[in-house]
Backbone as a printed PyTorch tensor [residue, N CA C, xyz], in Angstrom:
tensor([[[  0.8670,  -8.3570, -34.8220],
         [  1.8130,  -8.4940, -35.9360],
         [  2.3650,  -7.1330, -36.3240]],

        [[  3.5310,  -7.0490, -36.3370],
         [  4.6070,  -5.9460, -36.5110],
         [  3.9900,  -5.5960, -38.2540]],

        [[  3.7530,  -4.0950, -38.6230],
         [  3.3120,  -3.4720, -39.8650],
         [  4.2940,  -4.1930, -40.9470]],

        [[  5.9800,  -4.4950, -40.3890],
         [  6.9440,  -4.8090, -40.9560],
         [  7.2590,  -6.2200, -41.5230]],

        [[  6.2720,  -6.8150, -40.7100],
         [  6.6920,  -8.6110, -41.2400],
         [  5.7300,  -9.1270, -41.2420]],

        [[  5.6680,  -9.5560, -42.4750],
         [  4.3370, -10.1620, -42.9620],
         [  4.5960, -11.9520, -42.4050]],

        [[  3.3550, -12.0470, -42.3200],
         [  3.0590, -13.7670, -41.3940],
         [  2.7150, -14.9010, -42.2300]],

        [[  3.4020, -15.5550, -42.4660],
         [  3.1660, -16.9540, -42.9330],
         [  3.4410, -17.6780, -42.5690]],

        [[  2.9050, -19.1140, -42.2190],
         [  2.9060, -20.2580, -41.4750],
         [  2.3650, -20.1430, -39.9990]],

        [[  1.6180, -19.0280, -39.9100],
         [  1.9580, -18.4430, -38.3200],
         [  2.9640, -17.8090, -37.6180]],

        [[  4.3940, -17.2400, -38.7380],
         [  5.4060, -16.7730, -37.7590],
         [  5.4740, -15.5160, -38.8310]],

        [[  6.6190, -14.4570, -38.3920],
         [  6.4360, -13.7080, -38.9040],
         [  7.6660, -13.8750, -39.7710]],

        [[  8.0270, -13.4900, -40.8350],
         [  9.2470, -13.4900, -42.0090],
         [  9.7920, -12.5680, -42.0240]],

        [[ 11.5270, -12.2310, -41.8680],
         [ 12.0070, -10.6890, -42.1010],
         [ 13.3600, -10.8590, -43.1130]],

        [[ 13.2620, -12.4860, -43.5850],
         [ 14.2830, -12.7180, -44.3900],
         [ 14.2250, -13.6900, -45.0090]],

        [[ 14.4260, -13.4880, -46.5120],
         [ 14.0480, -15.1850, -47.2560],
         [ 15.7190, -15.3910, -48.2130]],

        [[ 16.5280, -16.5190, -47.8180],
         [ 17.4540, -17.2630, -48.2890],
         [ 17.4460, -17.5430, -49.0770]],

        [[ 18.0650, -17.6220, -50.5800],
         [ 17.7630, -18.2110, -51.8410],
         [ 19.0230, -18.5820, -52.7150]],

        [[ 19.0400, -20.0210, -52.9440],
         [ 20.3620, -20.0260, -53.0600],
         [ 19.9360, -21.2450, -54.7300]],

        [[ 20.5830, -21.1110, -55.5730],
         [ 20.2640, -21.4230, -57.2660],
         [ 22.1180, -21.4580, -57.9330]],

        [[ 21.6640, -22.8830, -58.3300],
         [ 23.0620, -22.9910, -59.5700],
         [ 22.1110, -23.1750, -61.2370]],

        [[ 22.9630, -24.5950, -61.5070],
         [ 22.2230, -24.0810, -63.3340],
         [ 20.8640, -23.9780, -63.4320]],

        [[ 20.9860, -23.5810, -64.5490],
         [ 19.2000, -22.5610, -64.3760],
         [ 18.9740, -21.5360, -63.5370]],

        [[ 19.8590, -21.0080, -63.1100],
         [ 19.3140, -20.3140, -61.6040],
         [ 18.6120, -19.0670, -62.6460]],

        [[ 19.4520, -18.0380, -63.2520],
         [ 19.0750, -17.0240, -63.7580],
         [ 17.7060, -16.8020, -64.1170]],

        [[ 17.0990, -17.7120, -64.8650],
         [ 15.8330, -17.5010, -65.4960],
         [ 15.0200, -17.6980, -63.9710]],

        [[ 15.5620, -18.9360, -63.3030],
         [ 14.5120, -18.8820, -62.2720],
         [ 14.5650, -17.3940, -61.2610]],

        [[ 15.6570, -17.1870, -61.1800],
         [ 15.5630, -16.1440, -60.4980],
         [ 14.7660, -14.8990, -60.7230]],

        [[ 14.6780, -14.5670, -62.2130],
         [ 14.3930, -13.7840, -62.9960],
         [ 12.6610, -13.7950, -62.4740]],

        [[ 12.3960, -15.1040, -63.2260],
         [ 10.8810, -14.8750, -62.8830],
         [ 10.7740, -14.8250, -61.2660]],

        [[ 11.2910, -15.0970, -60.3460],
         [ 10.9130, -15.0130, -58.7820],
         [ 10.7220, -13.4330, -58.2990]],

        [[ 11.6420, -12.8450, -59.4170],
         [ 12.1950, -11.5770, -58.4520],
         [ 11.4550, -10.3770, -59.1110]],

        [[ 10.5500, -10.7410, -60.2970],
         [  9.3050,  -9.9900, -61.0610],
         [  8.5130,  -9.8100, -60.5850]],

        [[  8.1260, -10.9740, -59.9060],
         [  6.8550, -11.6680, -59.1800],
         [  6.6890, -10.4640, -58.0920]],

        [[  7.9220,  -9.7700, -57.3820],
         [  7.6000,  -8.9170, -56.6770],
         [  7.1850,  -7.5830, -56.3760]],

        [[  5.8600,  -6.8410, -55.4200],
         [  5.4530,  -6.0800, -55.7090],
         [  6.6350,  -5.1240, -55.2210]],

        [[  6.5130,  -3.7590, -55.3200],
         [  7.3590,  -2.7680, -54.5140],
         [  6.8460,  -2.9880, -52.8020]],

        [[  6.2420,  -3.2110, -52.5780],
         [  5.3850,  -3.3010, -51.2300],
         [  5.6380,  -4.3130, -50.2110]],

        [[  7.0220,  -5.4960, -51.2780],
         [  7.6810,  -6.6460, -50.8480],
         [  8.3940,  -6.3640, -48.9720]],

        [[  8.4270,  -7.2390, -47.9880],
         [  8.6930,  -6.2800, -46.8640],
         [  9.9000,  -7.4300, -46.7090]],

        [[  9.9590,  -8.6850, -46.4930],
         [ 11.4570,  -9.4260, -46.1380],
         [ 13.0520,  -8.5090, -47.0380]],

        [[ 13.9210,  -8.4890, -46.8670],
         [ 15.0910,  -8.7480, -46.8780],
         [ 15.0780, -10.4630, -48.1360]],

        [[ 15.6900, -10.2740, -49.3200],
         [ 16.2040, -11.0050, -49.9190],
         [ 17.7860, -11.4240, -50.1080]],

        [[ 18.5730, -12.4010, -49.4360],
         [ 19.4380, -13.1140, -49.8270],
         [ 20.1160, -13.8930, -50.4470]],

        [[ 20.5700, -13.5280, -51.6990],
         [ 21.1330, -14.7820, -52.9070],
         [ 22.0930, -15.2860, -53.0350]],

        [[ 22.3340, -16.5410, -53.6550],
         [ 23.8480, -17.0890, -53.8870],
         [ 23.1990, -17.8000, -54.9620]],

        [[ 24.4490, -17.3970, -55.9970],
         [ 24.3450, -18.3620, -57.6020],
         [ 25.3870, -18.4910, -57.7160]],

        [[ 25.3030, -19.8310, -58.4050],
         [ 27.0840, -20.6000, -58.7240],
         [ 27.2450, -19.8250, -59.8830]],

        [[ 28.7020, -18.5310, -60.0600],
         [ 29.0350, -18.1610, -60.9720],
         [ 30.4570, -17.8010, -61.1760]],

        [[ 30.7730, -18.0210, -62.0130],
         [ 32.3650, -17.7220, -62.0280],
         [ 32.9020, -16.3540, -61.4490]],

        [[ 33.6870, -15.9470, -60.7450],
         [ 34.7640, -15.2100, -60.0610],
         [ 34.6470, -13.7240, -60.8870]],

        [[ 34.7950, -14.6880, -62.2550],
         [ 35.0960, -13.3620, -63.1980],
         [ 33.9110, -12.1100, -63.5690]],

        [[ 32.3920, -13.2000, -63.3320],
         [ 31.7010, -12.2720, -63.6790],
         [ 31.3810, -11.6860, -62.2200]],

        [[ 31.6770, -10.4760, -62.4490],
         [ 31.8970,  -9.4910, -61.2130],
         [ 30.8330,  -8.5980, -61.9780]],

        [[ 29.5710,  -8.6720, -60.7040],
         [ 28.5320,  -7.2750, -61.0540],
         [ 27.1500,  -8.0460, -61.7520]],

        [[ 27.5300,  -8.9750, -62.9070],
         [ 26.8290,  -9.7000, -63.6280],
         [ 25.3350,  -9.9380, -63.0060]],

        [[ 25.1270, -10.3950, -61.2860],
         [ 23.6760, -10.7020, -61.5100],
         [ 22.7980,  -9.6660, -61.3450]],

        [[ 23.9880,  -8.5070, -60.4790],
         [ 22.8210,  -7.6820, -60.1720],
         [ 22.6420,  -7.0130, -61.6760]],

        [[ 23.6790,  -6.8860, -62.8930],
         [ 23.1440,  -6.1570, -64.2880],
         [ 22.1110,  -6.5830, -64.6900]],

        [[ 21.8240,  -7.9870, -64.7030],
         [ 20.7150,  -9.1360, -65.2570],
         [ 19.7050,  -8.8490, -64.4270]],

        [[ 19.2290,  -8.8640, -63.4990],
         [ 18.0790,  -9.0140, -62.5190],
         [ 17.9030,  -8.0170, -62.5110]],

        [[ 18.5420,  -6.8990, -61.7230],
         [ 17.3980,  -5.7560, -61.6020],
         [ 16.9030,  -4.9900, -62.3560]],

        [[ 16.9910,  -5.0790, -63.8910],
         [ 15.8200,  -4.4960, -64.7420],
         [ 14.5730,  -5.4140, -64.2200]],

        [[ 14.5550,  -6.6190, -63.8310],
         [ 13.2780,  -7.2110, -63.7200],
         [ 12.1530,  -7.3080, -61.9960]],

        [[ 13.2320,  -6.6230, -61.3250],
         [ 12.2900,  -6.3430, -60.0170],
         [ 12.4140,  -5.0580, -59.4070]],

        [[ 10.8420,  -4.7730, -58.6530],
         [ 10.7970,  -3.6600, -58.7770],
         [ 11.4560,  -3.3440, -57.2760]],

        [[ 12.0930,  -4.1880, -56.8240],
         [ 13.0820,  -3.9680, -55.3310],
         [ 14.6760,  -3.0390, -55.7060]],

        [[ 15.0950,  -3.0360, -54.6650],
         [ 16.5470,  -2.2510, -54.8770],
         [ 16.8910,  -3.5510, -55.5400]],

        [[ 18.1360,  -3.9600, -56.1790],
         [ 19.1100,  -4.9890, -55.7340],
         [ 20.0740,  -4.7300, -56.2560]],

        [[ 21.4840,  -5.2540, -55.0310],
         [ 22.5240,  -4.7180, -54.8800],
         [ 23.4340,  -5.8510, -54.6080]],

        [[ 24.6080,  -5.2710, -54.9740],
         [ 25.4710,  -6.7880, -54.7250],
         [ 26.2910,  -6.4100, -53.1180]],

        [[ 26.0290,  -7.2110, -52.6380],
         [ 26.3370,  -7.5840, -50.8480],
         [ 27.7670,  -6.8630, -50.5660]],

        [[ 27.9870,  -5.8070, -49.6110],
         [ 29.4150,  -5.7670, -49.2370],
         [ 29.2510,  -6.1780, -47.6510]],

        [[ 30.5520,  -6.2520, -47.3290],
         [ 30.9760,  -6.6860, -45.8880],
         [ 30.6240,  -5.8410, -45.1560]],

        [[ 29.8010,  -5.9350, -43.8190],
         [ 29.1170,  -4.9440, -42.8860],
         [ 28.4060,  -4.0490, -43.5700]],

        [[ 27.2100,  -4.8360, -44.6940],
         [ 26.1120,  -3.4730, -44.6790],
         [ 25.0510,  -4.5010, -43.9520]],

        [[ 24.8020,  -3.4880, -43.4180],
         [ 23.2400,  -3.7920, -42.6120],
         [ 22.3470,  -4.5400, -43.6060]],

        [[ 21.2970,  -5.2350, -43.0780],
         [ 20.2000,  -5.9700, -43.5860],
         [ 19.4310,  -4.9200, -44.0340]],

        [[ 18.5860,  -4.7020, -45.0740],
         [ 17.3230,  -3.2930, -45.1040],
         [ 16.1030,  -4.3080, -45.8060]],

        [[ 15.1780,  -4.1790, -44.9930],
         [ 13.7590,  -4.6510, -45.5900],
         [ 13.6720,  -4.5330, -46.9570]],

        [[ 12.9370,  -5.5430, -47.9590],
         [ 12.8600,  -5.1170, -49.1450],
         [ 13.8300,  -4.2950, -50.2020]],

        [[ 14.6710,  -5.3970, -49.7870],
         [ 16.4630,  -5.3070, -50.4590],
         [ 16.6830,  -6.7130, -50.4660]],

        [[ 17.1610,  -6.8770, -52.1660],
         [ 17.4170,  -7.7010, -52.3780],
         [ 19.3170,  -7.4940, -52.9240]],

        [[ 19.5690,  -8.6930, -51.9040],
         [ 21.4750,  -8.2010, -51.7810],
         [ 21.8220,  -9.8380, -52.7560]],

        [[ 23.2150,  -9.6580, -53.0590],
         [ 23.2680, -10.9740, -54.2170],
         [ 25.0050, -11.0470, -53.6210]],

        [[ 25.0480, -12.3430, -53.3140],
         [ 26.3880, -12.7010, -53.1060],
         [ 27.6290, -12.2460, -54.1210]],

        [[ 28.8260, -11.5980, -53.9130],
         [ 29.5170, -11.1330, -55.1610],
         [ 30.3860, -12.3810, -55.4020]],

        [[ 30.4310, -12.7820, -56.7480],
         [ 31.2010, -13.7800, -57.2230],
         [ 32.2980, -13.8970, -56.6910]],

        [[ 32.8750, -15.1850, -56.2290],
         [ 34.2620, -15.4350, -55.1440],
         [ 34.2220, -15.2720, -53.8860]],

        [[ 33.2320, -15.1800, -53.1160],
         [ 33.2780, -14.5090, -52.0900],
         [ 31.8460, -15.4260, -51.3820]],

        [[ 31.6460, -15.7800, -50.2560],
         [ 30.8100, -16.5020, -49.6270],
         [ 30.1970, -15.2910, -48.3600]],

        [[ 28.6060, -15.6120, -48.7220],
         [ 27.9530, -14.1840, -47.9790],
         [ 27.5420, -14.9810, -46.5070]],

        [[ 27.7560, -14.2180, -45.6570],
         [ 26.9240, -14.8350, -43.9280],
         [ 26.3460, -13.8850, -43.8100]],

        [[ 25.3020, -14.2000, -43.1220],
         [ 24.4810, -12.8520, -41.8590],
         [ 24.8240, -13.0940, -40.7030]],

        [[ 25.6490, -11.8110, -39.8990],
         [ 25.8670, -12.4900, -38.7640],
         [ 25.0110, -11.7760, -37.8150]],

        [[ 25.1210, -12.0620, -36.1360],
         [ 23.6750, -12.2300, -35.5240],
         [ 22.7770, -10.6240, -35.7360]],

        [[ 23.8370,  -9.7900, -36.1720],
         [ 23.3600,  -8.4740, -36.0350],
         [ 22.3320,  -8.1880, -36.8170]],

        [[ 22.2470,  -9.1730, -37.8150],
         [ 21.9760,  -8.5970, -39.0360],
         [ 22.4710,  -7.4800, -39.5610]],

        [[ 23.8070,  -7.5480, -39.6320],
         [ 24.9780,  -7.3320, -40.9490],
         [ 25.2830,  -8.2900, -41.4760]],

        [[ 25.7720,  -7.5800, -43.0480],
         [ 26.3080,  -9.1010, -44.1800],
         [ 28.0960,  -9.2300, -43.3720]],

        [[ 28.0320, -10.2900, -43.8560],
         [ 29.9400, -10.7460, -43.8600],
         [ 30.2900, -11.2950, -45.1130]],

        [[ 31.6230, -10.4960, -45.7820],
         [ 31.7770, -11.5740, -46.9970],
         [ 33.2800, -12.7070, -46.3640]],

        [[ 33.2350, -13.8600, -46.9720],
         [ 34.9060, -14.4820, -46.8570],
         [ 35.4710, -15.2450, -47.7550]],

        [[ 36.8010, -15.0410, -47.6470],
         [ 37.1410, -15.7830, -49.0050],
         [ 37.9160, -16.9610, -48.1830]],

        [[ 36.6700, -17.4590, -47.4370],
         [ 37.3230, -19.2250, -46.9800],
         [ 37.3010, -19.9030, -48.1700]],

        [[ 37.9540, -21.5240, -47.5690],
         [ 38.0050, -22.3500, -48.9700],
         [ 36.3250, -22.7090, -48.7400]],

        [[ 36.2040, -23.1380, -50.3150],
         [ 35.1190, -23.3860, -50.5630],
         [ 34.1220, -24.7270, -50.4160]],

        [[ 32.8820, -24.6060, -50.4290],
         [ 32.6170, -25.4390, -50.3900],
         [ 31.4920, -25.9420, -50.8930]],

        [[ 31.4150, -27.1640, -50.7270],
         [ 30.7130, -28.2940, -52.0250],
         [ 31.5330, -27.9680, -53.3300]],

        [[ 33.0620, -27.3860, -53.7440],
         [ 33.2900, -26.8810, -54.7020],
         [ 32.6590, -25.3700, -54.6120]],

        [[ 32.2690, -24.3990, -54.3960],
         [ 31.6610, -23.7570, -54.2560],
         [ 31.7930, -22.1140, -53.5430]],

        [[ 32.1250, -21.4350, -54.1510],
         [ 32.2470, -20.2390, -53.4520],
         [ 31.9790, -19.2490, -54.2890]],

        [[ 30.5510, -18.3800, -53.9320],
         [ 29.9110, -18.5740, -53.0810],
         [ 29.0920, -19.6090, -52.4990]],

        [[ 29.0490, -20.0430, -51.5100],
         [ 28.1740, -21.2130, -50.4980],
         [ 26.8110, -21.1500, -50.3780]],

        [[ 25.9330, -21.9690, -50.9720],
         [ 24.5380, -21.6280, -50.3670],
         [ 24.3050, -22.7760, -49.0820]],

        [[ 25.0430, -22.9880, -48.7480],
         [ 25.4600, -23.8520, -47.0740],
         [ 25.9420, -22.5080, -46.6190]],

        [[ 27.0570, -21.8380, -46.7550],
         [ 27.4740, -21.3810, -45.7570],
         [ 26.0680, -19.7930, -45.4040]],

        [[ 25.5090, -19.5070, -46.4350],
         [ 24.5500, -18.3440, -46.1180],
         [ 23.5060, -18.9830, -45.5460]],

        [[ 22.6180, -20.2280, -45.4300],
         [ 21.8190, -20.4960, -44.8050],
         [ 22.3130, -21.2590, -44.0540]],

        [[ 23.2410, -21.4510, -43.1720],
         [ 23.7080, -21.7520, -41.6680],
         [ 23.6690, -20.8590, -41.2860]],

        [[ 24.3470, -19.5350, -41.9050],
         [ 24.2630, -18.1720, -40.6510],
         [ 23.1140, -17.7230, -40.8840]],

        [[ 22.5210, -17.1980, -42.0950],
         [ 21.2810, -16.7170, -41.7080],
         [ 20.1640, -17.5590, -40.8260]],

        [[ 20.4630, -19.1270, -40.7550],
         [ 19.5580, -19.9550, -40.1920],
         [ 19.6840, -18.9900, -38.5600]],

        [[ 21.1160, -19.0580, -37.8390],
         [ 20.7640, -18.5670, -36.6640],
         [ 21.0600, -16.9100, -36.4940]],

        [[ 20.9810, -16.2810, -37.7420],
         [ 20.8230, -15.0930, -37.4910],
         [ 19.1570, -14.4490, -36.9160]],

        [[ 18.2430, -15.3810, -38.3310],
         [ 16.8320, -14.9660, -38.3460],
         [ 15.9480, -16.0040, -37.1740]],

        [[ 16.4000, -17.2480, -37.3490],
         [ 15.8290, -18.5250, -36.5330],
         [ 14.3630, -18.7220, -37.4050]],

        [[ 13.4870, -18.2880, -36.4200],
         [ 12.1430, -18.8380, -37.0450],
         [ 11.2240, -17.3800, -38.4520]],

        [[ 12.1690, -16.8640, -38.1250],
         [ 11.5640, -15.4990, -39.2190],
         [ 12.6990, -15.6590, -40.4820]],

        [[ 13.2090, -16.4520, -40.8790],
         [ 13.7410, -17.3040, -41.9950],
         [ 12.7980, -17.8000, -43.0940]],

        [[ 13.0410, -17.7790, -44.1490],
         [ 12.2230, -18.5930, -45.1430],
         [ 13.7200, -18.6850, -46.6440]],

        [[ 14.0980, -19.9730, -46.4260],
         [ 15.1180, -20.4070, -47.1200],
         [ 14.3890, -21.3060, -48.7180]],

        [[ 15.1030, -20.8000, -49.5970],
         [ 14.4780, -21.3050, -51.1120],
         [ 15.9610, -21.9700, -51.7320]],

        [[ 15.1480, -23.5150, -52.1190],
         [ 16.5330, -23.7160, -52.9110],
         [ 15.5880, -24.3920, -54.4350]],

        [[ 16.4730, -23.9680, -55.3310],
         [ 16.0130, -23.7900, -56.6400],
         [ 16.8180, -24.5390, -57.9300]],

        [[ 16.7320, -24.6880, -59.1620],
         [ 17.1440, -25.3910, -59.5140],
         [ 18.8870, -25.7040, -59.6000]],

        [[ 19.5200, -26.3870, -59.8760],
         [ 21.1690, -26.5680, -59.7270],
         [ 21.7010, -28.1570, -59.7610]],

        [[ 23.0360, -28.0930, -59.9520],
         [ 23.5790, -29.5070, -60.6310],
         [ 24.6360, -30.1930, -59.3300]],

        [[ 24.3060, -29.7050, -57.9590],
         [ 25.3400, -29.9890, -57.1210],
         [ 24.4740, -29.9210, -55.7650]],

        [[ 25.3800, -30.3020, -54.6700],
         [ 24.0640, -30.6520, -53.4280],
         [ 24.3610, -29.5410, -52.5160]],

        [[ 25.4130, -28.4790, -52.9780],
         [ 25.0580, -27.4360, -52.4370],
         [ 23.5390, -26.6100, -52.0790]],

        [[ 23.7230, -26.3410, -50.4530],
         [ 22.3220, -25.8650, -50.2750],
         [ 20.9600, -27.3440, -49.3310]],

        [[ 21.4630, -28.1950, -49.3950],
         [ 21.1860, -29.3160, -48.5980],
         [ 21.2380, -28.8890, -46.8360]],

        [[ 22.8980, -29.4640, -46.7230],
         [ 22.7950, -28.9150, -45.2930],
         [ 22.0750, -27.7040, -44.5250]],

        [[ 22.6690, -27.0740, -45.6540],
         [ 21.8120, -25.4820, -45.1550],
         [ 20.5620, -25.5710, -45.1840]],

        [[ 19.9140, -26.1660, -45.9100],
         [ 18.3860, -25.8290, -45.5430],
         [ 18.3000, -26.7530, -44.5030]],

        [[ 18.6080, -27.4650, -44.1300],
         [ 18.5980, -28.3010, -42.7570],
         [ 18.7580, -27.7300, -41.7100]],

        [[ 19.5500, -26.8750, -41.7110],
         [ 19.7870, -25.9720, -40.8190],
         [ 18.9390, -24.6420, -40.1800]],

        [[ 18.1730, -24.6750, -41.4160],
         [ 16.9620, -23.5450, -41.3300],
         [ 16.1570, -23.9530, -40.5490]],

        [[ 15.6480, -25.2490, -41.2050],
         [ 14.2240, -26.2090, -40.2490],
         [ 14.3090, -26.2000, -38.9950]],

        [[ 15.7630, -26.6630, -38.4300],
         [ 16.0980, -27.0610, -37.2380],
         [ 16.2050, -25.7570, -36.5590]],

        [[ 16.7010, -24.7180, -37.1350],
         [ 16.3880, -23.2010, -36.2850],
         [ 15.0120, -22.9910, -35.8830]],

        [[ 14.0580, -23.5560, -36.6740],
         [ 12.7560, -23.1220, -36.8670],
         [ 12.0350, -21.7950, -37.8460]],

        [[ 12.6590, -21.8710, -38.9170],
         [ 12.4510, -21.3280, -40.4140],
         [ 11.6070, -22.2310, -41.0840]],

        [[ 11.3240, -21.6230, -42.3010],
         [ 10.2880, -22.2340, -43.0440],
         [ 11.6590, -22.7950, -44.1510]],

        [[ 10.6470, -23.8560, -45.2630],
         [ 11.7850, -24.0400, -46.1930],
         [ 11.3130, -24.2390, -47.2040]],

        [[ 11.5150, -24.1370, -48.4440],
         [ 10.8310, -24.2610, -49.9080],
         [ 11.6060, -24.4600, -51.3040]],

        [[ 11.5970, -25.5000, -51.7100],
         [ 11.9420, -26.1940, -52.9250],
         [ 11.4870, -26.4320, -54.2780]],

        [[ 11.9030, -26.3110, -54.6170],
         [ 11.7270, -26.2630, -56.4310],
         [ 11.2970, -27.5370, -56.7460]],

        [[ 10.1730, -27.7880, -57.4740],
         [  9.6990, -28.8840, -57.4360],
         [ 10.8950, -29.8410, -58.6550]],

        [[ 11.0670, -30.6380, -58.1840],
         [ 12.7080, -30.8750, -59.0360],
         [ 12.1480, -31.2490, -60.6410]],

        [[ 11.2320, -32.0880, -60.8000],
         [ 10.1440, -32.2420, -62.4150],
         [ 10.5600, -30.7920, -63.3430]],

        [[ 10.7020, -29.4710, -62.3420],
         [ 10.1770, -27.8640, -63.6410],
         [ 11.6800, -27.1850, -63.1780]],

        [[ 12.6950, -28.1950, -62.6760],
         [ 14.4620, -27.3740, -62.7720],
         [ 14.7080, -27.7780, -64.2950]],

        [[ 15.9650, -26.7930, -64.4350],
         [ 16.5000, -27.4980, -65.1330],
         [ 17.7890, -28.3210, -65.2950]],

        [[ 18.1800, -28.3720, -63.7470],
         [ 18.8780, -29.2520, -63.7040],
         [ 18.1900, -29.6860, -62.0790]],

        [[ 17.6200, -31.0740, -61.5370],
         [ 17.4740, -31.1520, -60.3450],
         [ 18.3590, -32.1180, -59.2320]],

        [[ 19.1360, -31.9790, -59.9620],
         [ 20.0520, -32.2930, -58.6910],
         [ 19.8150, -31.7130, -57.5000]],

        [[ 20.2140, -30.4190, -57.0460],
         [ 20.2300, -29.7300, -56.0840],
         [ 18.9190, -29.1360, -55.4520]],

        [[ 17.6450, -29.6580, -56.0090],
         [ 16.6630, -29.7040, -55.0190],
         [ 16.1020, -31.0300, -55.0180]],

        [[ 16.6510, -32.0570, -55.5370],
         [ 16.5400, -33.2970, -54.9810],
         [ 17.3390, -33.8220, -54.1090]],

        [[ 18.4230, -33.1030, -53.7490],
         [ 19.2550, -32.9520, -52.4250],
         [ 19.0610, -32.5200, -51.4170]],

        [[ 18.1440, -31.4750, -51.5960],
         [ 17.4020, -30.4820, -50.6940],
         [ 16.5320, -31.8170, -49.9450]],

        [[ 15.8760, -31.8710, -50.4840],
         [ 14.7550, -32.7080, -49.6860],
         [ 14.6770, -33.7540, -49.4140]],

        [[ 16.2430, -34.8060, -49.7900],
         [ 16.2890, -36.2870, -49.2990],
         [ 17.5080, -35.7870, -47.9790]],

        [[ 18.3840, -35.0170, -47.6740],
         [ 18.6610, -34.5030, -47.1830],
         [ 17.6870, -33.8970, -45.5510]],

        [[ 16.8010, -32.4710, -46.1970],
         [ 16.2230, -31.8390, -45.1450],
         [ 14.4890, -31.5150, -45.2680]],

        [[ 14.4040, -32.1350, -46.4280],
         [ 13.1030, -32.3060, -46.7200],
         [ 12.6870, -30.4660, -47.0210]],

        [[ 11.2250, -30.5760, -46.8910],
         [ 10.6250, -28.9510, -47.0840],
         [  9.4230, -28.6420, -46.6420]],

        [[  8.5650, -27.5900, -46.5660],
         [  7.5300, -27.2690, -46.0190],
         [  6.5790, -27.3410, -47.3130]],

        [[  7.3010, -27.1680, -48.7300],
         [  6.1950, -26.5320, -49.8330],
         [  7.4330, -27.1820, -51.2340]],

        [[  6.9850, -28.0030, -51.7130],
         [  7.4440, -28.0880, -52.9020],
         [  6.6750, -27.5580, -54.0790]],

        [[  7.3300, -26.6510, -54.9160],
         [  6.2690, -25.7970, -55.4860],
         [  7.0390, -25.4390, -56.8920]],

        [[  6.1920, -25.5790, -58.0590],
         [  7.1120, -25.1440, -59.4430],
         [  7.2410, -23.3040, -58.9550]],

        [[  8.1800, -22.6910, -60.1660],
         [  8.5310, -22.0650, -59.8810],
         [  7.2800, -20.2430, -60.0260]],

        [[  6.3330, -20.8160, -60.8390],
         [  5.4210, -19.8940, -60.8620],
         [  4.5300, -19.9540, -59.6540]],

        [[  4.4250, -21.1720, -59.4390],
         [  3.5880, -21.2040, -57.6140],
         [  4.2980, -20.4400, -57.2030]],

        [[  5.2280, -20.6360, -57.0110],
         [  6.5550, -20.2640, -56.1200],
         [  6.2050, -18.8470, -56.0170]],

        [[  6.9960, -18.0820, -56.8460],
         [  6.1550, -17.0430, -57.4550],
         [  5.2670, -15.9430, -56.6540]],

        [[  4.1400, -16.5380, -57.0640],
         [  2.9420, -16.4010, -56.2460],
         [  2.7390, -16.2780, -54.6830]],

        [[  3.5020, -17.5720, -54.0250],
         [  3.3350, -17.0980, -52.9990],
         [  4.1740, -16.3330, -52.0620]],

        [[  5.7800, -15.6990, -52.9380],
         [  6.8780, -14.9380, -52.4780],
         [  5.9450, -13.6460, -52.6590]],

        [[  5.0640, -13.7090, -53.7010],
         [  4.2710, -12.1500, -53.5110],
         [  3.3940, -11.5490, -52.7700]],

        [[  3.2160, -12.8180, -51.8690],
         [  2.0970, -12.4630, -50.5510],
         [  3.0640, -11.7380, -49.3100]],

        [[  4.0190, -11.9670, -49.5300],
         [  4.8970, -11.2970, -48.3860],
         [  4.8760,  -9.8960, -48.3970]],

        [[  3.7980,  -9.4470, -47.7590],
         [  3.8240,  -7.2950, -48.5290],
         [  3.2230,  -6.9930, -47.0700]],

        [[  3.2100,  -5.7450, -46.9720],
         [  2.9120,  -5.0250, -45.7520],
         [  1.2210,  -5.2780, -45.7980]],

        [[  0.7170,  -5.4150, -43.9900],
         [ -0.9530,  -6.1650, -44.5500],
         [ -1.4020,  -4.7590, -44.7320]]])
């Protein structure tokens, strides 16, 4: 096992997908606390937010984790233990290089940024060193895409829909593509913090 990627399920992880509409903030908030500095995946986000707030998640979040986090531009490289955040209007891919891509295709599920369109590409950017999170939200954005993860051979993990606050969108998740771990969000938590250098 590479010093760099910590192993769960038996495979190794170098990137975890995370894609959150209403409620997302708080959930995010507590997910991204939870982490030590010692965190080794690459974090990927998409939250349904208006256009206008430009800058907004990374102001909110990163007082609360002790990772970089930065809002995503077009062709920056992937960096371990960086957490990058889709910029409002704009739909994030990983493409195979592991570089970001932003685009201002039309949108979808209503939706731009896409948490379909970031976990299709990251599905075959990472394949089985993937670990895709979909979290609470009011739309079925994020369905396909985690379908897409499984079938790469990624892990997948859902918000137990009972502790969203809105569960639409991880009860889509999993009648849809199902999951490996349905887990409230403090489990959750918990076990995003095992991901650290052994």
């Amino acid at each position: 096992m590479s010093a760099k990627q910590p192993m769960h399920a038996g495979r190794s992880i170098e990137a975890v997908a995370v894609g959150a509409s209403s409620g997302g903030i708080d959930a995010l908030t507590l997910l991204l606390q939870a982490l030590p500095p010692s965190f080794v995946p690459a974090l990927l986000l998409v939250m349904h937010i208006p256009a206008s707030n430009e800058g907004l998640l990374v102001e909110v979040l990163a007082p609360h984790c002790a990772l970089p986090v930065r809002e995503a531009f077009d062709k920056d490289s992937v960096v371990p233990g960086t957490v990058y955040v889709a910029p409002p209007g704009y739909h994030l891919l990983v493409e195979p290089a592991r570089t970001l891509a932003l685009s201002v295709d039309e949108p979808v599920n209503f939706c731009r940024p896409s948490i379909d369109v970031l976990f299709e590409s990251a599905a075959y950017a990472y394949r089985e060193a993937l670990l895709g999170i979909v979290l609470t939200g009011a739309n079925e954005d994020g369905a396909r895409g985690l379908d897409a993860i499984r079938r790469a051979g990624g892990l997948a993990w859902v918000q137990q829909p009972s502790t969203s606050v809105s569960p639409v969108m991880p009860e889509s998740a999993l009648r849809y593509a199902g999951a490996d771990r349905i887990l409230a969000l403090s489990e959750m938590a918990t076990e995003l913090a095992r991901f650290v250098r052994p």
